[in-house]
C-alpha positions as CSV (number, residue, x, y, z in Angstrom):
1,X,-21.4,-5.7,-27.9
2,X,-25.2,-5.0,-26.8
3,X,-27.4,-7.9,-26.9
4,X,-30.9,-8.0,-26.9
5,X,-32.7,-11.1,-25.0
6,X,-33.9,-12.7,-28.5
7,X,-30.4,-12.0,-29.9
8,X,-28.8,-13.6,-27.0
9,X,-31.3,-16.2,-26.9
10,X,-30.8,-17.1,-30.9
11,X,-27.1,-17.0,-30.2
12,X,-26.9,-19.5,-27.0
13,X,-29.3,-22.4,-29.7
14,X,-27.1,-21.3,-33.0
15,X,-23.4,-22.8,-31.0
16,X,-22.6,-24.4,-28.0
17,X,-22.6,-22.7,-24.4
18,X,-19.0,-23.2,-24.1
19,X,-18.1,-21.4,-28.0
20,X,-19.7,-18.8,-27.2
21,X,-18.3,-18.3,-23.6
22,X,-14.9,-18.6,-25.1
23,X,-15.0,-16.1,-27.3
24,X,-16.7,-13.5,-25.0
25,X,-13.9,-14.5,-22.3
26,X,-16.6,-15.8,-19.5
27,X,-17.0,-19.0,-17.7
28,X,-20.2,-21.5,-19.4
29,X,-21.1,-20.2,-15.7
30,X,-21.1,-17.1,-16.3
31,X,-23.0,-17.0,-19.6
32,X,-25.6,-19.0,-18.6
33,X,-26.3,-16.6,-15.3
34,X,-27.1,-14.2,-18.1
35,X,-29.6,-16.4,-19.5
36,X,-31.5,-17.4,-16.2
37,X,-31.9,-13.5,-15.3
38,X,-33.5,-12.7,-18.6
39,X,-35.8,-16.2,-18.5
40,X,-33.8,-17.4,-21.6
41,X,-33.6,-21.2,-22.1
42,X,-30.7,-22.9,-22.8
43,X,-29.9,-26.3,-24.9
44,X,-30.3,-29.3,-22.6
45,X,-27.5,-31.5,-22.0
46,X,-26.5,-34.0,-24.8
47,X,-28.6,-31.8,-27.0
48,X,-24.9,-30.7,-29.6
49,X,-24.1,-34.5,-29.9
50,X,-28.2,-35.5,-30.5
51,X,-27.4,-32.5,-33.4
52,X,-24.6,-33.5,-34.5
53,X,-25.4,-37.2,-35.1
54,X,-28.5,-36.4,-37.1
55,X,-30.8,-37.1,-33.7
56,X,-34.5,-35.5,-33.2
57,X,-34.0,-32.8,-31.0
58,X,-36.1,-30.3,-29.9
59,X,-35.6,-26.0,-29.7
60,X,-37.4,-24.5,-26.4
61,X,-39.1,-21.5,-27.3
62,X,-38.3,-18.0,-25.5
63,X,-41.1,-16.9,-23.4
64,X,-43.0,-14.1,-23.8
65,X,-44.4,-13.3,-20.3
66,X,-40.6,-12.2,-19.3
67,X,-40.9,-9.1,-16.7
68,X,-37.4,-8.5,-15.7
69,X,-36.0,-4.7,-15.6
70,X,-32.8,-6.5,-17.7
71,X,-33.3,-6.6,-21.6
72,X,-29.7,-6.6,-22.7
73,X,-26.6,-8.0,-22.2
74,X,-22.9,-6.2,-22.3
75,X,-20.7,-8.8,-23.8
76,X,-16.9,-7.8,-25.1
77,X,-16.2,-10.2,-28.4
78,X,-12.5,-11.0,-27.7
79,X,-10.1,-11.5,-30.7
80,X,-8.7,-14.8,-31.9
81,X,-5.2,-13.7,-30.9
82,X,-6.6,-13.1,-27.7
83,X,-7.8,-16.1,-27.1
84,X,-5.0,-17.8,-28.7
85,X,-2.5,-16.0,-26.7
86,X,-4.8,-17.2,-23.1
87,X,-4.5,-20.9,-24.1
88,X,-1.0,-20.9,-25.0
89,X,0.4,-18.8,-22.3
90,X,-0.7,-20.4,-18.8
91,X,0.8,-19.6,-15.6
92,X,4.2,-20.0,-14.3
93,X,5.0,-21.9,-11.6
94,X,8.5,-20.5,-10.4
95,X,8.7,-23.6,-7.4
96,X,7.7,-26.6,-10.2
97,X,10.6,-24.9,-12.6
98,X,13.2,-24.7,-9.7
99,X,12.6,-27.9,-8.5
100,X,13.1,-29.4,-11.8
101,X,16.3,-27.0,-12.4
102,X,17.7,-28.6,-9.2
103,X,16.9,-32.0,-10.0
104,X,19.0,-32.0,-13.4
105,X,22.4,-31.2,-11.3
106,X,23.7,-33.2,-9.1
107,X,21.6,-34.6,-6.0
108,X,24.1,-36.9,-3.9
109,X,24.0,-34.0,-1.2
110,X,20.0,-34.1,-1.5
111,X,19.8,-37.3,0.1
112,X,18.9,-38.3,3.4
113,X,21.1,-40.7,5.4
114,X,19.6,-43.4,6.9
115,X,22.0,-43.3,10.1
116,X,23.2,-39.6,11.6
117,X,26.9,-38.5,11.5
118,X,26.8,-35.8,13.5
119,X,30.0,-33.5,12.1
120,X,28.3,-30.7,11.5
121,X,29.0,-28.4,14.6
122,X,25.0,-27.0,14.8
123,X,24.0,-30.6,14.3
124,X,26.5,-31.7,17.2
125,X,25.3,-28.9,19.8
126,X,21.7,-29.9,18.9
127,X,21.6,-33.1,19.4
128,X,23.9,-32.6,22.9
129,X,20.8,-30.3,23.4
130,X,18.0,-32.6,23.0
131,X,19.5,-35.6,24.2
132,X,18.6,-34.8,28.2
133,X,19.5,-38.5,29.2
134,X,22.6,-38.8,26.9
135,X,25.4,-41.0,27.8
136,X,28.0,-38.4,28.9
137,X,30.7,-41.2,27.8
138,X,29.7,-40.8,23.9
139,X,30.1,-37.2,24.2
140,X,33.8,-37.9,25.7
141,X,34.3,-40.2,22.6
142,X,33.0,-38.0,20.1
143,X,36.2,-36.6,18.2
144,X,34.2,-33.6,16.8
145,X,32.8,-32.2,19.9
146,X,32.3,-28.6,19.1
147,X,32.4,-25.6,21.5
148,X,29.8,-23.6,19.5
149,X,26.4,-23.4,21.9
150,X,24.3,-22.5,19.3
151,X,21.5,-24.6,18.4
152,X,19.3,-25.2,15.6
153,X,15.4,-25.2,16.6
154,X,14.1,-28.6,16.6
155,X,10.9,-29.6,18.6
156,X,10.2,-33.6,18.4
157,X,10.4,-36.3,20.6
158,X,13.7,-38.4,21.9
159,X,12.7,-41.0,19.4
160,X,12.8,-38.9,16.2
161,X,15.5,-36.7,17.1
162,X,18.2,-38.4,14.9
163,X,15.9,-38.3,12.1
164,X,15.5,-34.8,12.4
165,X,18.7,-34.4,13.0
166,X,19.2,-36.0,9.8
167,X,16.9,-34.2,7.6
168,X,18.4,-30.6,9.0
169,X,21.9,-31.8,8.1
170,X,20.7,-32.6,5.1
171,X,19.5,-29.1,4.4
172,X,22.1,-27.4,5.7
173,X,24.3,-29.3,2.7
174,X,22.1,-28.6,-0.2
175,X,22.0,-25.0,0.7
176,X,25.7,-25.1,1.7
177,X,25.8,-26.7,-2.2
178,X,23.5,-24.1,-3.3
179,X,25.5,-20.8,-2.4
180,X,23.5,-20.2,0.4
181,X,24.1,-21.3,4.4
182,X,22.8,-21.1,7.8
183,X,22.6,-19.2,11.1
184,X,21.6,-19.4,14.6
185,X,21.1,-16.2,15.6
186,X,18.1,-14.6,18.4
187,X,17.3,-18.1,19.6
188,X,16.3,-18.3,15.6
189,X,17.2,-20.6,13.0
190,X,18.1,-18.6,9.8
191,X,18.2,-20.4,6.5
192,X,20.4,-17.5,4.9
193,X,19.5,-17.7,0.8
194,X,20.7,-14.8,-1.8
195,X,21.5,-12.8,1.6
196,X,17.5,-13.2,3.0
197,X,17.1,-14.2,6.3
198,X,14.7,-17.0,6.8
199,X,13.3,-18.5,10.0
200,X,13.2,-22.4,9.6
201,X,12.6,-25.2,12.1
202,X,11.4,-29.0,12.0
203,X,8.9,-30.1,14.4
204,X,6.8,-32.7,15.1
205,X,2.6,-33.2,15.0
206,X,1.4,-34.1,18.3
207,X,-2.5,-34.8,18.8
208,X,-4.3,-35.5,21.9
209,X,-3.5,-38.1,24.3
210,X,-6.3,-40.5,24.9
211,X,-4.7,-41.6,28.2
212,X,-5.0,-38.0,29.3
213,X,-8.5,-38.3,30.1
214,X,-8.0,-41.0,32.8
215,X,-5.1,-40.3,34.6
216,X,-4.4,-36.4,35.3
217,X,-0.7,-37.2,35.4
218,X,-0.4,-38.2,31.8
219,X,0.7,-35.7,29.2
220,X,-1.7,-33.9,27.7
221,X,0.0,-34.5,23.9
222,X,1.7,-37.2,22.9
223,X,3.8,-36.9,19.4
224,X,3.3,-39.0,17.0
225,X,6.6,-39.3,14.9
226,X,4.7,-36.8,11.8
227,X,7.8,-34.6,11.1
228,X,7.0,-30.9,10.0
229,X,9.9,-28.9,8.0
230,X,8.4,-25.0,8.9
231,X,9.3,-22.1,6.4
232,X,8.0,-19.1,8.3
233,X,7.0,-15.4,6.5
234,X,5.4,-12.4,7.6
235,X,3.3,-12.4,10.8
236,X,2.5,-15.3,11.8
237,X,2.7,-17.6,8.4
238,X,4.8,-20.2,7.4
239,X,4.9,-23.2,4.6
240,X,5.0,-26.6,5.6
241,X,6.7,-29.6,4.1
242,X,5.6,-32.5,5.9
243,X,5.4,-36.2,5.9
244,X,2.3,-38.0,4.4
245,X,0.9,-40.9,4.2
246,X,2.7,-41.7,1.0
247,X,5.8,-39.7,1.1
248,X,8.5,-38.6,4.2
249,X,9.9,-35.2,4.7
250,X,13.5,-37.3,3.4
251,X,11.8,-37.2,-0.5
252,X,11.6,-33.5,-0.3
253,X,14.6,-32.0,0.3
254,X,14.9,-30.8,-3.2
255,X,11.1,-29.0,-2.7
256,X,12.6,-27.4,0.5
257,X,15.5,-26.2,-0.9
258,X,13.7,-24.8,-4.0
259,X,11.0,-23.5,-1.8
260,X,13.6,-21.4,0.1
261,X,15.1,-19.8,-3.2
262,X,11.8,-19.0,-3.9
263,X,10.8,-17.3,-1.1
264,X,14.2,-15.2,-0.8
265,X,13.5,-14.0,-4.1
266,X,9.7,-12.9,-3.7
267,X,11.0,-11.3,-0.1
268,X,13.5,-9.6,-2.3
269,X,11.2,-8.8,-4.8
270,X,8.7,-7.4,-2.2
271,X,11.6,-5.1,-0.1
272,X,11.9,-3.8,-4.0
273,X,8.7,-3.0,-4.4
274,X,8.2,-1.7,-1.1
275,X,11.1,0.3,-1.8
276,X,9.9,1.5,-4.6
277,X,6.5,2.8,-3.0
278,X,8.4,4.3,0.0
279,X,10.3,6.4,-3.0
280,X,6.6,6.8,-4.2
281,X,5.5,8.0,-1.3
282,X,8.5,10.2,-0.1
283,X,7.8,12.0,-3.3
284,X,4.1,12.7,-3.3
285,X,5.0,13.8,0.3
286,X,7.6,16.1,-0.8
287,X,5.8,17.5,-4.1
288,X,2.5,18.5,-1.4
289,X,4.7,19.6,1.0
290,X,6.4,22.2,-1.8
291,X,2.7,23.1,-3.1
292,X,1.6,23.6,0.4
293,X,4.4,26.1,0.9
294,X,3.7,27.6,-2.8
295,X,0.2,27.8,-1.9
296,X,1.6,30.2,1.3
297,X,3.7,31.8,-0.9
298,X,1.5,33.0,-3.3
299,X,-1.4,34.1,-0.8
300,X,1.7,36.0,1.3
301,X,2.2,37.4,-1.9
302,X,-0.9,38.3,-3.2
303,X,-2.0,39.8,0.1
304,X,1.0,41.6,0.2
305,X,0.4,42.7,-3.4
306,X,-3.5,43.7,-2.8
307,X,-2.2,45.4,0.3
308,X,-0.4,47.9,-1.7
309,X,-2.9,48.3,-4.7
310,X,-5.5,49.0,-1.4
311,X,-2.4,51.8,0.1
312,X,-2.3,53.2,-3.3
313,X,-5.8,53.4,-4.0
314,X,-6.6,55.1,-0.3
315,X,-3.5,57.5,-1.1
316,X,-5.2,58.3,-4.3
317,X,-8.4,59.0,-2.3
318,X,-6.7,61.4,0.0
319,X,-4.6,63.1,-2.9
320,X,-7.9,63.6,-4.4
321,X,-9.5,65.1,-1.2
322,X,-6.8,67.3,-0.7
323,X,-6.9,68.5,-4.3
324,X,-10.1,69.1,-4.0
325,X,-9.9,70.5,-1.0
326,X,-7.4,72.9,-2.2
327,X,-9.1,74.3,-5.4
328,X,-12.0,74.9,-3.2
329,X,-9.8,77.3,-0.9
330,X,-8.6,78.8,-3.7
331,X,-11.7,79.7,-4.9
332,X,-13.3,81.0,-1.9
333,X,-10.4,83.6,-1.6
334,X,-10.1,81.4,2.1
335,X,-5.8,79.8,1.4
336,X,-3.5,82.1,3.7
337,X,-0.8,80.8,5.4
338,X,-2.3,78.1,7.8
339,X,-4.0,76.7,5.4
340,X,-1.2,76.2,2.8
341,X,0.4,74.7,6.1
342,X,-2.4,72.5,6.4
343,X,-2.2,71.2,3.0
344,X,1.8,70.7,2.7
345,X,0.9,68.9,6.2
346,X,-1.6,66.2,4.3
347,X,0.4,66.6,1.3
348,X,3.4,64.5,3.2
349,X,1.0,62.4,5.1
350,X,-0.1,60.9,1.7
351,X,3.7,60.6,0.5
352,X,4.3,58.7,3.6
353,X,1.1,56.6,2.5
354,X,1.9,55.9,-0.9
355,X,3.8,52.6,-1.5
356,X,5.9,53.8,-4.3
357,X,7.8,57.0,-1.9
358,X,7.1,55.7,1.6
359,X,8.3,59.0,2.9
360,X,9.4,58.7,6.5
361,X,7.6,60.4,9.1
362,X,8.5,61.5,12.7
363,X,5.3,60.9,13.9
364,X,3.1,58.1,11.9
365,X,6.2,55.4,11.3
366,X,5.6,53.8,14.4
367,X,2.5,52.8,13.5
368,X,1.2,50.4,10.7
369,X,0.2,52.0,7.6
370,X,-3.1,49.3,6.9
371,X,-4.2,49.6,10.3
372,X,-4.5,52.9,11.0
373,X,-6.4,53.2,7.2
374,X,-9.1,51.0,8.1
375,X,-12.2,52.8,8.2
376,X,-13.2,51.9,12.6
377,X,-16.6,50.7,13.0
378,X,-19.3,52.2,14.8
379,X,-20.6,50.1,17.8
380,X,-23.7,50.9,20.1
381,X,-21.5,52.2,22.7
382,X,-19.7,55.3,20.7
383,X,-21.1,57.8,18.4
384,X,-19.8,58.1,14.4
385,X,-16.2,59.1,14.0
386,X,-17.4,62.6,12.2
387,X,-19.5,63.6,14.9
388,X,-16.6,62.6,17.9
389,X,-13.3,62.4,17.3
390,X,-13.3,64.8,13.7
391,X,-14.4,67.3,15.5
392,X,-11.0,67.8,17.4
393,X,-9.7,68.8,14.0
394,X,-11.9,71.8,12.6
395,X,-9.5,72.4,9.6
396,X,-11.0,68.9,7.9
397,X,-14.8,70.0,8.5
398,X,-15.4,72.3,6.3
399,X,-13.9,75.5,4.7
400,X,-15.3,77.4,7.6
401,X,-12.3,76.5,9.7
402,X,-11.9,80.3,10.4
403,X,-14.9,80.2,12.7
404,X,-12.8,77.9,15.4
């Protein structure tokens, strides 16, 4: 719908800014963007209620001194099902949905110990890992030692190791619970979910060590207990589920889980897709690689064909000539033997020419029939063909071949 500036300016004082926006499917924004580059003046604020309630208001007049290049607006009118259908149909949010899916079930294995019992395998290696100054007598009493070396990728401090520990035994339940599981593999920690491999890891914030400054000796960084659970996809970006300063990483083992489903179901989703434009692909390849060849085909074949129509024309020439050639002996009283000679001679030449016999010659099939037709060109350096090389052959000047 085309709108003139005094339509548009009639239609933004007969209803509110954000009516009409509504039904024309643009932000008040938007709308009144429209109005400021065609010097249009809009209601004032407070100026529908002031209406409404029987209030003195007052209309601003459109100016006449306007100079802009714009005098109308493009606006599409949208239909009420339209805008029915955008209000009642908002976005889904897949993690919200899965979250609350896994919350109705049952959550015992969501929850976070408070101490570690390290029976887990991976969680036993781990913590033999990070524990540098361990007692080596705990290990001896420790009835499920475990003779796996693999280890799960955890980068915190000695003091939060346990808890760590804690939440990434924890995990490896709930997805254990969930049909999914886990694997070290590459120096990598693989949470493996609807058989997608994804790299997790908990770590912990560090920030700058104030000591640092001081004394060279002191560490850089110092951690400060601020656990990070990493969720890493594509290059070089991850999701983070972290503690804040009202929740721990303990309250969201439900969100990590979930998160994880989610994500092996958009990298699923995406290798699909993918898949699907690598067929795509493949196939426009493949149908201009077959009309490439076509196109080769059909100028092979059309030269070849205008090669021939060009033989048989030139062999109609020279049929021609030597018709010619031969009523005008005849007609001089000049044909004798030779001559009859001379034109059975041509007479196969132009039977070897023709595409249609091709009759084989002693002589001429050694050489190609298209080249040795072509008329040769004359350069600066050689005289015409008549005048040089036709004179070798008398018989083809003239009638007066008699007189060589």
């Amino acid at each position: 719908m085309k709108l003139t500036r005094k339509e548009l300016y009639d239609l933004v004082w007969a209803e509110p800014i954000t009516a009409i926006s509504k039904r024309f499917g643009l932000s008040d924004n938007g709308l009144r963007k429209h109005c400021v580059s065609m010097n249009i003046p809009t209601p004032p604020v407070g100026y529908w209620a002031k209406l409404k309630h029987g209030h003195r208001t007052e209309v601003l007049p459109l100016p006449k001194n306007y100079t802009g290049k714009k005098q109308y607006v493009d606006l599409s009118e949208k239909t009420t099902s339209e805008m029915e259908e955008i209000e009642l149909t908002p976005p889904v949010n897949r993690l919200k949905e899965r979250e609350i899916e896994i919350s109705n079930g049952d959550t015992s294995c969501f929850i976070v110990p408070g101490v570690l019992y390290a029976k887990d395998p991976l969680i036993i290696d781990t913590k033999e890992k990070l524990r540098q100054d361990a007692n080596r007598e705990y290990l001896r009493r420790n009835p499920f030692t475990s003779k796996i070396k693999s280890t799960l990728n955890v980068f915190v401090s000695e003091k939060s190791v346990d808890r760590a520990l804690c939440v990434f035994s924890t995990v490896i339940n709930a997805l254990r619970f969930r049909g999914h599981n886990i694997k070290v593999d590459d120096h990598k920690t693989h949470a493996v979910v609807n058989d997608e491999m994804i790299v997790i890891d908990i770590s912990e914030r560090r920030k700058k060590n104030p000591d640092s400054v001081n004394s060279p000796l002191s560490e850089p960084y110092i951690f400060i207990g601020e656990l990070h659970f990493n969720i890493y996809y594509g290059y070089n970006e991850r999701d983070i589920l972290k503690d804040t300063a009202h929740t721990k990483l303990e309250d969201k083992i439900i969100s990590i889980v979930a998160n994880l489903e989610i994500r092996s179901e958009k990298i699923k989703e995406e290798r699909i897709e993918a898949e699907k434009r690598r067929i795509i692909r493949e196939e426009e390849e493949r149908n201009a690689r077959i009309y490439k060849e076509k196109c080769n085909t059909e100028l092979k074949e059309f030269k070849a064909l205008f090669t021939m129509a060009e033989r048989l024309h030139k062999t109609n020439i020279l049929r021609q000539y030597i018709s010619t050639y031969e009523d005008f002996l005849n007609e001089k009283g000049e044909m004798d033997e030779k001559a009859a000679a001379k034109l059975k001679w041509a007479k196969d030449k132009a039977d070897w020419l023709d595409p249609f016999i091709s009759k084989n010659d002693e002589y001429l099939d050694s050489f190609d029939k298209d080249e040795i037709t072509q008329q040769e060109c004359p350069n600066q350096y050689s005289r015409s063909f008549s005048s040089t090389k036709l004179s070798q052959y008398p018989f083809w000047l003239n009638s007066n071949y008699k007189r060589y």
